[in-house]
Backbone as ProteinMPNN parsed JSONL, in Angstrom:
{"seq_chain_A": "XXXXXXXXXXXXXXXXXXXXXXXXXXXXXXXXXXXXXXXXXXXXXXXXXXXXXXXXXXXXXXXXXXXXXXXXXXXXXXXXXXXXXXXXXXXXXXXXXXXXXXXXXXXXXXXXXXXXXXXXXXXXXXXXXXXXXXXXXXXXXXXXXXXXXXXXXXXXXXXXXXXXXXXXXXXXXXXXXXXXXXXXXXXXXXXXXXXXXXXXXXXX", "coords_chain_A": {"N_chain_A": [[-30.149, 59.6, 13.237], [-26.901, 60.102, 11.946], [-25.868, 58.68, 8.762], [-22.753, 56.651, 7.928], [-19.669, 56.205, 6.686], [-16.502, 54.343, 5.743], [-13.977, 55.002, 4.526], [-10.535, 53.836, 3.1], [-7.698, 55.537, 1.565], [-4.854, 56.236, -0.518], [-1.797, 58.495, 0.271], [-1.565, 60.248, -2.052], [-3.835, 60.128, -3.602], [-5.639, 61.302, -1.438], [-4.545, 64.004, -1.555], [-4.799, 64.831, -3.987], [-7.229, 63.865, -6.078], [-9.723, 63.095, -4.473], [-10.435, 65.195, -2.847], [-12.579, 66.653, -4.756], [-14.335, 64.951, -5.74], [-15.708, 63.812, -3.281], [-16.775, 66.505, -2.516], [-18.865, 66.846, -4.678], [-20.27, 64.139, -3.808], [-21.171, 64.992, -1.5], [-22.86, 66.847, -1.934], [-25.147, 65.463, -2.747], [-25.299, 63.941, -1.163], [-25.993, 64.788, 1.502], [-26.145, 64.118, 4.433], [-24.702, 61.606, 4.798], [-21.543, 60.506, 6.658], [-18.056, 60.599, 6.406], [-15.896, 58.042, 7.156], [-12.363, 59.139, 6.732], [-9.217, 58.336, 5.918], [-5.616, 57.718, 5.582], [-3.387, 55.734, 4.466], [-1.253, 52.862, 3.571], [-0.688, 50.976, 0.095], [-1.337, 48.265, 0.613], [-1.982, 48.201, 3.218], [-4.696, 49.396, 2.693], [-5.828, 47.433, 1.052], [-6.292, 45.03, 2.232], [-7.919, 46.294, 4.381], [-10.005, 46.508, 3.635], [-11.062, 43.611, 2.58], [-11.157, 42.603, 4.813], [-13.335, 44.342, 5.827], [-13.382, 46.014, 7.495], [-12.621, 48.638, 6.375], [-15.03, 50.354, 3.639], [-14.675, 50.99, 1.143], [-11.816, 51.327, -0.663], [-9.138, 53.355, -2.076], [-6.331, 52.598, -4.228], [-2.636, 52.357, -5.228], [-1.961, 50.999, -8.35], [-3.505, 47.751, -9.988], [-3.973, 45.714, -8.74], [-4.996, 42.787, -7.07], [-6.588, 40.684, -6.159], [-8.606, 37.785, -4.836], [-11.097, 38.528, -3.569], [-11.64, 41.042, -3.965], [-12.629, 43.502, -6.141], [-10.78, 45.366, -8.664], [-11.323, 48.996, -10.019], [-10.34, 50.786, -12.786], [-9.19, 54.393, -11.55], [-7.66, 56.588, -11.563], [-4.813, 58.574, -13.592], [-1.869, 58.956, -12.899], [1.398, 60.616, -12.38], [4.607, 60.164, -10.691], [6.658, 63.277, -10.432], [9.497, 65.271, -10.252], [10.557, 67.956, -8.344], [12.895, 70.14, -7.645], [14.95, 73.372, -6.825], [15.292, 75.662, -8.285], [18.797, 76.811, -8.832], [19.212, 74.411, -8.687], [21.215, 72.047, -10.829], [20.19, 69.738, -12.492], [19.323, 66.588, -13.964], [18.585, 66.358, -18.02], [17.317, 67.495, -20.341], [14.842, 68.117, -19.175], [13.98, 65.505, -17.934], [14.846, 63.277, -15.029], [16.736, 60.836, -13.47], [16.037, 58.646, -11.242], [18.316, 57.639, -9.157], [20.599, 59.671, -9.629], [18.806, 62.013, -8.212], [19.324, 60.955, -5.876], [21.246, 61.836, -4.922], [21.13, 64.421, -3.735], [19.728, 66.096, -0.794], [16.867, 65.546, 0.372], [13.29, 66.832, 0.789], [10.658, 65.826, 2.071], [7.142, 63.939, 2.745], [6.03, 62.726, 6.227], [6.898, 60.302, 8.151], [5.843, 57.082, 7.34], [3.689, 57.922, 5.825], [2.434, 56.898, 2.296], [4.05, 57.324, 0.165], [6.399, 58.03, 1.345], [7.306, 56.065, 2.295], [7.444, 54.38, -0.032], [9.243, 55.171, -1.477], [11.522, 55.363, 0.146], [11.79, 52.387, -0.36], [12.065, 52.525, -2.559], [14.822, 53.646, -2.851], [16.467, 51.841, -1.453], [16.669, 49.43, -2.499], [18.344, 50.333, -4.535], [20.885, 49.899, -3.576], [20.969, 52.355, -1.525], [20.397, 55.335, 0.647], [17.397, 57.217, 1.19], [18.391, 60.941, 1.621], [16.925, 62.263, 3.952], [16.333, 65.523, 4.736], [14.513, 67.09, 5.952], [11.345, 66.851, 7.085], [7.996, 66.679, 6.618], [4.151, 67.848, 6.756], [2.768, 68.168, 4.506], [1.846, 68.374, 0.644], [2.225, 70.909, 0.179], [3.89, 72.5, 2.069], [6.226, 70.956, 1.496], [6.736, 71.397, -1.561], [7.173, 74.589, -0.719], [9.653, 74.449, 0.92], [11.166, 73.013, -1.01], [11.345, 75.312, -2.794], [12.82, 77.084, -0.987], [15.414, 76.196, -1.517], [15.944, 73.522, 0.257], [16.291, 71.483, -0.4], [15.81, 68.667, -3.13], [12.96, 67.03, -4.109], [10.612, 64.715, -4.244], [7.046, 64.316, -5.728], [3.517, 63.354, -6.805], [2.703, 64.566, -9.591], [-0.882, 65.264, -9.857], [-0.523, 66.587, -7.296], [0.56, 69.169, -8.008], [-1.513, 71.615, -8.562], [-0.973, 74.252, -10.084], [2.131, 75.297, -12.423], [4.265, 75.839, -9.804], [5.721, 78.422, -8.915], [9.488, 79.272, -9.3], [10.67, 76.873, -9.189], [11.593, 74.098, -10.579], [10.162, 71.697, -12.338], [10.61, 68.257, -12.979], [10.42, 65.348, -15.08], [10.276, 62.303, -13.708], [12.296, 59.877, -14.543], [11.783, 57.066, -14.858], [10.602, 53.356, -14.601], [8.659, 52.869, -12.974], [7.524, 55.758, -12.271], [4.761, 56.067, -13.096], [1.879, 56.191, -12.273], [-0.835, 54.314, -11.671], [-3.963, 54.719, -10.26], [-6.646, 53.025, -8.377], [-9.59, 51.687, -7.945], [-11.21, 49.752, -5.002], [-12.715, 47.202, -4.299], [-14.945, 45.245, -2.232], [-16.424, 41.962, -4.24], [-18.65, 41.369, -3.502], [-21.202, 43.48, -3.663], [-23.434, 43.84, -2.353], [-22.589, 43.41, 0.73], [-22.19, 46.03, 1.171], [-23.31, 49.178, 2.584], [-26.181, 51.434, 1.19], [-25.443, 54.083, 0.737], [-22.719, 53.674, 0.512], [-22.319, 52.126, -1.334], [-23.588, 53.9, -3.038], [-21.113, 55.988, -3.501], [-19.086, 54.67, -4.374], [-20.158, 53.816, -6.677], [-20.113, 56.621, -7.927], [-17.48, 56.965, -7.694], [-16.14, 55.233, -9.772], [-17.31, 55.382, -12.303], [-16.752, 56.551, -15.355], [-14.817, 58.405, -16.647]], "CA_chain_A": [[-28.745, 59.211, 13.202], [-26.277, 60.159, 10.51], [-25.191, 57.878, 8.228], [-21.439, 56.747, 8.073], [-18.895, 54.596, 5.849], [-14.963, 54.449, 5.759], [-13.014, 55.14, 3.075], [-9.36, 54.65, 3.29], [-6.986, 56.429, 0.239], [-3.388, 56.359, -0.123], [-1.774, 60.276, 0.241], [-1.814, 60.742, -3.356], [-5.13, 60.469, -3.841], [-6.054, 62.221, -0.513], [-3.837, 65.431, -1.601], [-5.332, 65.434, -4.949], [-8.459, 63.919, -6.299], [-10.71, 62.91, -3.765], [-11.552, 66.2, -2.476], [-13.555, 67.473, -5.261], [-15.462, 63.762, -5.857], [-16.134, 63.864, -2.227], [-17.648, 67.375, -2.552], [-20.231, 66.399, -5.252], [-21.084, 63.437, -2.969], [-21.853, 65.462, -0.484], [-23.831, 67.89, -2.663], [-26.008, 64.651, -2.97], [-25.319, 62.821, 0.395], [-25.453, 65.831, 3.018], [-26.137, 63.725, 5.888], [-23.627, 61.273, 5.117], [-20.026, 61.17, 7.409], [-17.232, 59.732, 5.686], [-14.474, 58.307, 8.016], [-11.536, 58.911, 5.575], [-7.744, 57.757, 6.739], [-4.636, 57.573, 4.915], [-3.575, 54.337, 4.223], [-0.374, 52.361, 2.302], [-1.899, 50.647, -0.445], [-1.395, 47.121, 0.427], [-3.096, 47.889, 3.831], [-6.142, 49.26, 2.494], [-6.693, 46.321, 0.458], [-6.272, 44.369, 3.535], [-8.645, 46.197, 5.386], [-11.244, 46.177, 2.357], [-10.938, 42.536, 2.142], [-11.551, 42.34, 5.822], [-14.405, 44.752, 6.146], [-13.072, 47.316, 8.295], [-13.373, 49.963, 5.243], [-15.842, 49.83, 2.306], [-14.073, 51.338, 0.244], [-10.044, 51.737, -0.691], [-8.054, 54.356, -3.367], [-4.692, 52.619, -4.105], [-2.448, 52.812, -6.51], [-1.926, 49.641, -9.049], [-4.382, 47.623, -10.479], [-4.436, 45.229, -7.479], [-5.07, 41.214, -7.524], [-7.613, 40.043, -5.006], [-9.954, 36.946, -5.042], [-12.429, 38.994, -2.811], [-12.227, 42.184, -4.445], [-12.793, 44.108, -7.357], [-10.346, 46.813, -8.551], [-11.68, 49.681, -10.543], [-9.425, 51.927, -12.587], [-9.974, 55.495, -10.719], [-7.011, 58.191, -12.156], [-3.86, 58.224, -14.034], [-0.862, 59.972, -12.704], [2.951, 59.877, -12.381], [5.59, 61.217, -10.343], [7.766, 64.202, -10.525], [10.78, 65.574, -9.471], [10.949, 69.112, -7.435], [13.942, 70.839, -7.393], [15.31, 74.209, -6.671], [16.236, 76.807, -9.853], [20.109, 76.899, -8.435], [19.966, 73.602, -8.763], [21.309, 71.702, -11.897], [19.524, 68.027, -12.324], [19.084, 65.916, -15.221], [18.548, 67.122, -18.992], [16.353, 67.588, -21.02], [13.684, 67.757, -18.643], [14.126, 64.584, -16.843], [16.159, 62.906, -14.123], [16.453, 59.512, -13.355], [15.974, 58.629, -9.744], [19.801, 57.606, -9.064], [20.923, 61.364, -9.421], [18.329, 62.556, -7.255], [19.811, 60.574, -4.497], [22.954, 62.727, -4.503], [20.782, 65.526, -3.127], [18.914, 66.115, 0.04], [15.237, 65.318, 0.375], [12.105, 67.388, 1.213], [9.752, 64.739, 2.109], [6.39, 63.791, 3.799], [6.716, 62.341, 7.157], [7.39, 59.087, 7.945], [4.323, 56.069, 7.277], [2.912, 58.515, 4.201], [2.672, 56.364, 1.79], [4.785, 58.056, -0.961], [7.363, 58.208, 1.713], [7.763, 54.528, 2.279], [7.44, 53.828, -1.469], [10.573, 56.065, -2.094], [12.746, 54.869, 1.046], [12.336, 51.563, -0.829], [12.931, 52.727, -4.306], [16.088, 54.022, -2.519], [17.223, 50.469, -0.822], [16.605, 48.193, -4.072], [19.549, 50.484, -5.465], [21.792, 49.679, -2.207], [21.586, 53.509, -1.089], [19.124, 55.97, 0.844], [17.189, 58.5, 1.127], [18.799, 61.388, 2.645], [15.664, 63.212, 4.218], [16.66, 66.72, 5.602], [13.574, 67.816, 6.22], [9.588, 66.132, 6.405], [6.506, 67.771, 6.514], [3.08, 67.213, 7.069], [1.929, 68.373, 4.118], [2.455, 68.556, -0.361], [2.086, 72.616, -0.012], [5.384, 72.541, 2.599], [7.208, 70.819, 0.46], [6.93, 72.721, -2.312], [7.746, 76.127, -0.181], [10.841, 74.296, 1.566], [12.041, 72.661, -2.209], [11.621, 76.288, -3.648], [13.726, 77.829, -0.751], [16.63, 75.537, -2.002], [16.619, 72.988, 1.467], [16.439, 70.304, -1.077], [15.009, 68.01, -4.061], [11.887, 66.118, -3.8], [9.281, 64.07, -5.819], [5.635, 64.047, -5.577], [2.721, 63.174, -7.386], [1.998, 65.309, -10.716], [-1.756, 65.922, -9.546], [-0.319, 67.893, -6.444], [1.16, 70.455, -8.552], [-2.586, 72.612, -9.256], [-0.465, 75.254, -11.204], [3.298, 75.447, -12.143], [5.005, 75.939, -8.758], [7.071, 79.463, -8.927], [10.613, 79.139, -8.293], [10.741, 75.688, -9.11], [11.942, 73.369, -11.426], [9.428, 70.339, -12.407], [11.452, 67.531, -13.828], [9.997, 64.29, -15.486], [10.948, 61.185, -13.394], [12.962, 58.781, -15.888], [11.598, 55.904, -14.15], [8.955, 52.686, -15.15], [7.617, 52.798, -11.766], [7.391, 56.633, -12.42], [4.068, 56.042, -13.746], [0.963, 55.69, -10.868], [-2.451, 53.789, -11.974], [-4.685, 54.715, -9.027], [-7.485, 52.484, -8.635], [-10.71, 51.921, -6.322], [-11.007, 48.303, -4.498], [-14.286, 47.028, -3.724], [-15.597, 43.574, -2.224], [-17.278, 41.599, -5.298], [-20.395, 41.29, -3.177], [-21.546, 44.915, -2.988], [-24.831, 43.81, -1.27], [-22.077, 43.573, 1.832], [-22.311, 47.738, 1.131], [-24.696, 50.301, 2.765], [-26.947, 52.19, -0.159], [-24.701, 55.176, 0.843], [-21.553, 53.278, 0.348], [-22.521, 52.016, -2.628], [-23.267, 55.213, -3.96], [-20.03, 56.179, -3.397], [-18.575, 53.395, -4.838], [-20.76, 54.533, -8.284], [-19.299, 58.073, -8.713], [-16.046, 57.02, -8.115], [-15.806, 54.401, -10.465], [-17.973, 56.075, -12.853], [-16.48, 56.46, -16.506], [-14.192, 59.437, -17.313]], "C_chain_A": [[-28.171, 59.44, 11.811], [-25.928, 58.917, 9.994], [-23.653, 57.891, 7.988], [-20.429, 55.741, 7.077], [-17.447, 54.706, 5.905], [-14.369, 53.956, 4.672], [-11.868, 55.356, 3.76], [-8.787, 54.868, 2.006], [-5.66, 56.562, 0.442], [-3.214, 58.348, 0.026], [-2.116, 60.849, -1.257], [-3.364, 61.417, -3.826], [-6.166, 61.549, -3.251], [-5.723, 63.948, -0.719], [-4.464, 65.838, -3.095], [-6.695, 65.614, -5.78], [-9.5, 63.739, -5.802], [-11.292, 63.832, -3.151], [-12.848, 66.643, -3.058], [-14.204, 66.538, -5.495], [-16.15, 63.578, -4.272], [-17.215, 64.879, -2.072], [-18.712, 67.003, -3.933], [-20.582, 65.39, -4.512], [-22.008, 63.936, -2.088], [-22.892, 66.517, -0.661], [-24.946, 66.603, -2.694], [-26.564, 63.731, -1.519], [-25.336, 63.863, 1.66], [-25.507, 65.387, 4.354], [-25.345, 62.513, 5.974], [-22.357, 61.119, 5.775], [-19.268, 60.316, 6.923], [-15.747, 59.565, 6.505], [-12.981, 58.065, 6.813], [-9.655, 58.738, 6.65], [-7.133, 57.132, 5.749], [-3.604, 56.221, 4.937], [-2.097, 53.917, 3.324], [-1.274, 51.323, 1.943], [-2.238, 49.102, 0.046], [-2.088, 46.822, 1.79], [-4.467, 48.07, 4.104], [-6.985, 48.169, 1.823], [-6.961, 45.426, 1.586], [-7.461, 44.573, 4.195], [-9.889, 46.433, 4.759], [-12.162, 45.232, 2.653], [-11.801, 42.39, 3.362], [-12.748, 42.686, 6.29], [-14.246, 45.81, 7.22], [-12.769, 48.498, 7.675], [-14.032, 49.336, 4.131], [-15.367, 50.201, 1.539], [-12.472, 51.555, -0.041], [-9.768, 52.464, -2.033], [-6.756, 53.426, -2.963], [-4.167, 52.39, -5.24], [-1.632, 51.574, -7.001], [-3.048, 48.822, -9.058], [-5.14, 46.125, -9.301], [-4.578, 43.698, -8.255], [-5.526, 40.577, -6.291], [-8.506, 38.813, -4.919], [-11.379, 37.335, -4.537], [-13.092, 40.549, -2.833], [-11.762, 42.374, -5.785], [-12.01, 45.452, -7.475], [-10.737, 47.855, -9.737], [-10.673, 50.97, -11.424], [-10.271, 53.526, -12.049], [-8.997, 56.787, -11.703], [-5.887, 57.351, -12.958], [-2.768, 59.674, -13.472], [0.368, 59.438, -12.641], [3.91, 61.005, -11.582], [6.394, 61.886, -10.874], [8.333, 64.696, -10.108], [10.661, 67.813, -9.213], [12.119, 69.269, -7.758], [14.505, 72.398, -7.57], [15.868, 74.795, -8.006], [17.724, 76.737, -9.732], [20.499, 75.668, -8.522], [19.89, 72.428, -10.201], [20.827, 69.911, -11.463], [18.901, 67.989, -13.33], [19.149, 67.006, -16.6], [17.429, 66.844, -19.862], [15.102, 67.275, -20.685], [13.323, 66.845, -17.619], [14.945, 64.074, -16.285], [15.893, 61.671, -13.865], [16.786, 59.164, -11.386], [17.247, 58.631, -8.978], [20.251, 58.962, -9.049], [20.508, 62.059, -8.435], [18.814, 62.114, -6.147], [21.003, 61.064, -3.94], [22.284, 63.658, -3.8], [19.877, 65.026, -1.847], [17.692, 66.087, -0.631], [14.692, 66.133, 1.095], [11.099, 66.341, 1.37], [8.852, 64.508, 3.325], [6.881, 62.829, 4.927], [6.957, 61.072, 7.036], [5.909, 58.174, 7.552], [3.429, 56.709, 6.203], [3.384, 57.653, 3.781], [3.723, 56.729, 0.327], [6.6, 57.785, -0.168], [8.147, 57.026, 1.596], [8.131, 53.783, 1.055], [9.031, 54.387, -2.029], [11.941, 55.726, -1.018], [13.069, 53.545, -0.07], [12.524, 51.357, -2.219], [14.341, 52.426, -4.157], [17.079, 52.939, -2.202], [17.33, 49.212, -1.519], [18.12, 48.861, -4.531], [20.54, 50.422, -4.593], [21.92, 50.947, -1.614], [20.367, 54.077, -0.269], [18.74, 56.843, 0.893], [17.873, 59.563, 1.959], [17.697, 62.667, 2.883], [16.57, 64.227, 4.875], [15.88, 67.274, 6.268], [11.611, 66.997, 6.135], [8.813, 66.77, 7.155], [5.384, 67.278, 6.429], [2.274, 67.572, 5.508], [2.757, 68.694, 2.347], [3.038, 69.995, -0.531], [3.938, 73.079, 0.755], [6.596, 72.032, 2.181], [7.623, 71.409, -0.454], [7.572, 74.155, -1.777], [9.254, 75.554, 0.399], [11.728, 73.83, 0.348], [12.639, 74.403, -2.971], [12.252, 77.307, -2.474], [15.242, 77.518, -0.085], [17.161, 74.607, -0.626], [17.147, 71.209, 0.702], [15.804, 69.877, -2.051], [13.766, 67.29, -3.689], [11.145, 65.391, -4.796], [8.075, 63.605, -5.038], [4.591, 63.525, -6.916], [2.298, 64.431, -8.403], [0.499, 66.14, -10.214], [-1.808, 66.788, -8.708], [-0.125, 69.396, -6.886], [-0.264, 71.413, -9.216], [-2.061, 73.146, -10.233], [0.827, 74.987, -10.758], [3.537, 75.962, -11.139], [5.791, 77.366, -9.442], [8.43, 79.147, -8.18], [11.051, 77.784, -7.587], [10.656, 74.735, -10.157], [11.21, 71.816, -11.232], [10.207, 69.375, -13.654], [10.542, 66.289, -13.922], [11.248, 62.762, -14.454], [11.226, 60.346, -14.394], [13.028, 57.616, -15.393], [10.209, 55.235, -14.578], [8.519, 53.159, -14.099], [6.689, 54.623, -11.605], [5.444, 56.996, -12.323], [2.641, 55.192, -12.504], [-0.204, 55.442, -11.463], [-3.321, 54.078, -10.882], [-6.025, 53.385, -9.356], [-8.189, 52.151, -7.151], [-11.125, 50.393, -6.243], [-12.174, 48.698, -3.611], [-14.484, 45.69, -3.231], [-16.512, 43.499, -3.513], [-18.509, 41.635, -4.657], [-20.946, 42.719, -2.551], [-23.303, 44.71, -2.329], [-24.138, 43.593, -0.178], [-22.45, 45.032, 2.193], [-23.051, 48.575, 1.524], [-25.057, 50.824, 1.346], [-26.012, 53.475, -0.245], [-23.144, 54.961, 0.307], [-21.543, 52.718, -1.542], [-22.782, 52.845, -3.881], [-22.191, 55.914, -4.214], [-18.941, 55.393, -4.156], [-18.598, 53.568, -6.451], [-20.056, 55.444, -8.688], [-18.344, 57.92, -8.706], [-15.251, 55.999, -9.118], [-16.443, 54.863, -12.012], [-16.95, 56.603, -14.072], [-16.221, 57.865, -16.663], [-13.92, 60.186, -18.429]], "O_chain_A": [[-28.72, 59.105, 10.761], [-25.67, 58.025, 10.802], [-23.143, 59.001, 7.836], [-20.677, 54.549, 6.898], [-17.318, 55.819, 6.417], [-14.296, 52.864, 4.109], [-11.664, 56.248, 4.583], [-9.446, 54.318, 1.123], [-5.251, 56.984, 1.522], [-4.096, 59.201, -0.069], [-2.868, 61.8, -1.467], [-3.803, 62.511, -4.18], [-6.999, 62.272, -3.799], [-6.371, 64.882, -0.244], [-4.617, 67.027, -3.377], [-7.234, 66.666, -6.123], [-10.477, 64.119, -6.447], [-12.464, 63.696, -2.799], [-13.872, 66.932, -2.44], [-15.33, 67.026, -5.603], [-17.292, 63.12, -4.277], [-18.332, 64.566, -1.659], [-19.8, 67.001, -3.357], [-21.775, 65.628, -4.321], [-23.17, 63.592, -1.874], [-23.62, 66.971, 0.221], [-26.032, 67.179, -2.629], [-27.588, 63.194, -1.097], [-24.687, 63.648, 2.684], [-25.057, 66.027, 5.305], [-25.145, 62.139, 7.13], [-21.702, 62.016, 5.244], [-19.669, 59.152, 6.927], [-14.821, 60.373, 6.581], [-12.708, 57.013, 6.235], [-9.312, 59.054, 7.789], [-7.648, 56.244, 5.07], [-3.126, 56.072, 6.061], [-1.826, 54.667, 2.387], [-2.164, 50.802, 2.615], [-3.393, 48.712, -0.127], [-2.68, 45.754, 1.952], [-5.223, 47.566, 4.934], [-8.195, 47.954, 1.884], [-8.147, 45.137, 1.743], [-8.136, 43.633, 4.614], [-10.873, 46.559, 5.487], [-13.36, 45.374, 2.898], [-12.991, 42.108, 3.222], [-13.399, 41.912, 6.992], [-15.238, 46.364, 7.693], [-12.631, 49.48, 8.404], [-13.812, 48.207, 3.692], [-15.685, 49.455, 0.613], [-12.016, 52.241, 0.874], [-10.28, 52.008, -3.056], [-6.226, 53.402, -1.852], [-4.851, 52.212, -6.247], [-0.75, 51.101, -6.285], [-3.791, 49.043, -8.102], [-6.299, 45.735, -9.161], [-4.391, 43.422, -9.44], [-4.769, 39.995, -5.514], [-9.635, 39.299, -4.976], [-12.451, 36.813, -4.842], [-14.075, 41.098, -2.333], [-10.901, 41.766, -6.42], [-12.264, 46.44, -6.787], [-10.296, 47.348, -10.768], [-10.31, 51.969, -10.803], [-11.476, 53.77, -12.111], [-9.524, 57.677, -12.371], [-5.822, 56.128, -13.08], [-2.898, 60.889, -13.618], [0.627, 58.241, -12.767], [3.969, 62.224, -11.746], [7.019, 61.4, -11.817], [7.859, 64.926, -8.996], [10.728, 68.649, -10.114], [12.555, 68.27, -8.33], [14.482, 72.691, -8.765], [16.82, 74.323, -8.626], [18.14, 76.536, -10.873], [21.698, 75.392, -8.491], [18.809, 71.998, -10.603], [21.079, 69.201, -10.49], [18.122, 68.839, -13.762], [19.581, 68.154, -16.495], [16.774, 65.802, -19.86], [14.325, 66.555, -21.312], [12.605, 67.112, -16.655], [16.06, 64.201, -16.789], [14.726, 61.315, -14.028], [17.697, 59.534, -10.645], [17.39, 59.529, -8.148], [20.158, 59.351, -7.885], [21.28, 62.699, -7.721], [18.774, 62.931, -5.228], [21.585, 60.821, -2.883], [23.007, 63.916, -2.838], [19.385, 63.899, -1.779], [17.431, 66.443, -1.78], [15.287, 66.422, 2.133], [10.699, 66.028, 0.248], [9.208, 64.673, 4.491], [7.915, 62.181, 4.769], [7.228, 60.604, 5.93], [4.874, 58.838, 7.517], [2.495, 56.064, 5.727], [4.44, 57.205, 4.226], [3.851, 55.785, -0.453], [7.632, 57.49, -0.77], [9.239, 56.879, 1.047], [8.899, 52.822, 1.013], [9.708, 53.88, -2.923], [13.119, 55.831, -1.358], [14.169, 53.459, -0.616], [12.967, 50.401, -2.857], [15.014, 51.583, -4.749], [18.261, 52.991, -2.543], [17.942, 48.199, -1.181], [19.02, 48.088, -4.859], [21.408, 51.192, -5.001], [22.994, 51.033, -1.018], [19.311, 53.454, -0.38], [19.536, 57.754, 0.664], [18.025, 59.213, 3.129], [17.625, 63.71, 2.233], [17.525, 63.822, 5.538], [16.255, 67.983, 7.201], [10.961, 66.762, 5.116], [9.031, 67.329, 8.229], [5.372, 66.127, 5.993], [1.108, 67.185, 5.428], [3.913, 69.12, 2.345], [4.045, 70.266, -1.185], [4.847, 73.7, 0.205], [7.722, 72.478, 2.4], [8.716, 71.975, -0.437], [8.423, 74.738, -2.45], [10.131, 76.41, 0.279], [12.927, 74.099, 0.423], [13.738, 74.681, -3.452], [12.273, 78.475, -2.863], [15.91, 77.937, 0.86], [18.335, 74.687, -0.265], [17.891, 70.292, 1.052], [14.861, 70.645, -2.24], [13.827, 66.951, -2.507], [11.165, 65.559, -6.016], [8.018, 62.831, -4.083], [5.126, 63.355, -8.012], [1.532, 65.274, -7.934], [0.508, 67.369, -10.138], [-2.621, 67.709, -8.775], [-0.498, 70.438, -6.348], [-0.097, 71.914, -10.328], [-2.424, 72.778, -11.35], [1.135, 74.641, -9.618], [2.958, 77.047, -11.195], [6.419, 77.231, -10.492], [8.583, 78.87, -6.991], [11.462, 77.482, -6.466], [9.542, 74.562, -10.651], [11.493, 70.987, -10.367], [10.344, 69.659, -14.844], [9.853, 66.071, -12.926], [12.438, 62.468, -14.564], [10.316, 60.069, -15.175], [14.094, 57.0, -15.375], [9.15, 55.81, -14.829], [7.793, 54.133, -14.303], [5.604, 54.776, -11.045], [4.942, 57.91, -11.67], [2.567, 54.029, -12.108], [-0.759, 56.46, -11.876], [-3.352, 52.965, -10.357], [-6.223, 52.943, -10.488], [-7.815, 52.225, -5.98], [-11.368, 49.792, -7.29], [-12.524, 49.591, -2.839], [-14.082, 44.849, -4.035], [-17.19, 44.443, -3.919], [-19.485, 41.959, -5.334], [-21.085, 43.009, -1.362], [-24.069, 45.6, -1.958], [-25.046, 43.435, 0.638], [-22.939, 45.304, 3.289], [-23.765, 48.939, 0.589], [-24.273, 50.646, 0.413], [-25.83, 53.913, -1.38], [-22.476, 55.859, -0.205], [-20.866, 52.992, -2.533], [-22.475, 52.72, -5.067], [-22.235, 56.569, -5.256], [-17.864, 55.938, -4.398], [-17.665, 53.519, -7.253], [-19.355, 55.314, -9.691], [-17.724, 58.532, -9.575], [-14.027, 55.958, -9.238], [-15.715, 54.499, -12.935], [-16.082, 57.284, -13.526], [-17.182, 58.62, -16.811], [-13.146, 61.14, -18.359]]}, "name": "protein", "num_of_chains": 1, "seq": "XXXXXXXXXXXXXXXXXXXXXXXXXXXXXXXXXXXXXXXXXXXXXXXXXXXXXXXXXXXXXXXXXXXXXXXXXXXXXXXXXXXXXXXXXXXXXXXXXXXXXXXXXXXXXXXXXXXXXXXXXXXXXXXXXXXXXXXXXXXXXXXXXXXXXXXXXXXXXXXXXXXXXXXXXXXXXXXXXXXXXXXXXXXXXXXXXXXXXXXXXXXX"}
């Protein structure tokens, strides 16, 4: 029988760093199966806490009595937008502006998405989605053939985007701590899970 554990990860994490820590796991763990599922952060801690995943990626530093949060990355959002189209100066835009333009944005229940509807409804206004997509790569191709603005996560962007203007969000919240949420009693943990648990917490 294979061995199995469940990891859930907000999108961020899923679209950027967990692939390649996954693949050295599995360079070590080959008979491992990792049920992985995309998650907002406040219900992976939830389902941490509970025991229905061993592991959670989410992003902020978290405040649990029954778990432990680990910092994991550092990233921060940024703003998409089309060459034709003029937004902010000197590099950055402040979220308010962006809301004059249409949105490119993942679908609905991504967690990025939900986080940015209610950026949008703190300032009494909303998003105006034109367009959502299953995926960071479709965004990018639908921002750079001018359907609209967007903002993603910094680590999405592998290489400068062609034919596309990366703007600095001018926002605190701008600024994403990822971090990995564990139960304090890792003897709850399979040996597999727990290894897992190691490399990703594991000192940068």
């Amino acid at each position: 029988m294979k061995s199995q554990l469940t990891l859930f990860a907000n999108s961020t994490a899923i679209a950027s760093y967990l692939p390649d820590d996954l693949a050295g796991y599995f360079r070590r763990f080959p008979g491992v199966r990792v049920v992985l599922e995309e998650r907002l952060s406040h219900d992976i801690v939830a389902a941490v806490a509970e025991g229905r995943a061993d592991i959670g990626i989410v992003t902020g530093k978290g405040d649990h009595p029954q778990l432990v949060f680990t910092p994991y990355r550092e990233d921060e959002l940024v703003v998409l937008a089309p060459r034709s189209v003029k937004l902010g100066r000197g590099g950055k835009v402040g979220f308010a502006e962006c809301l004059k333009h249409p949105f490119i944005s993942l679908r609905s229940g991504a967690a990025i998405h939900t986080f940015l509807v209610g950026r949008a409804a703190a300032l009494g206004e909303h998003l105006d989605v034109r367009v959502q997509v299953a995926g960071f790569s479709a965004v990018i191709d639908l921002v750079r053939s001018g359907a609209g603005v967007a903002i993603v996560p910094r680590s999405v962007l592998r290489e400068p985007p062609d034919g596309v203007a990366v703007l600095r969000l001018d926002e605190p919240w701008a600024e994403r701590h990822l971090s990995v949420c564990a139960r304090r009693d890792v003897s709850l943990l399979s040996s597999n899970a727990r290894a897992l648990l190691e490399l990703l917490t594991a000192p940068r």
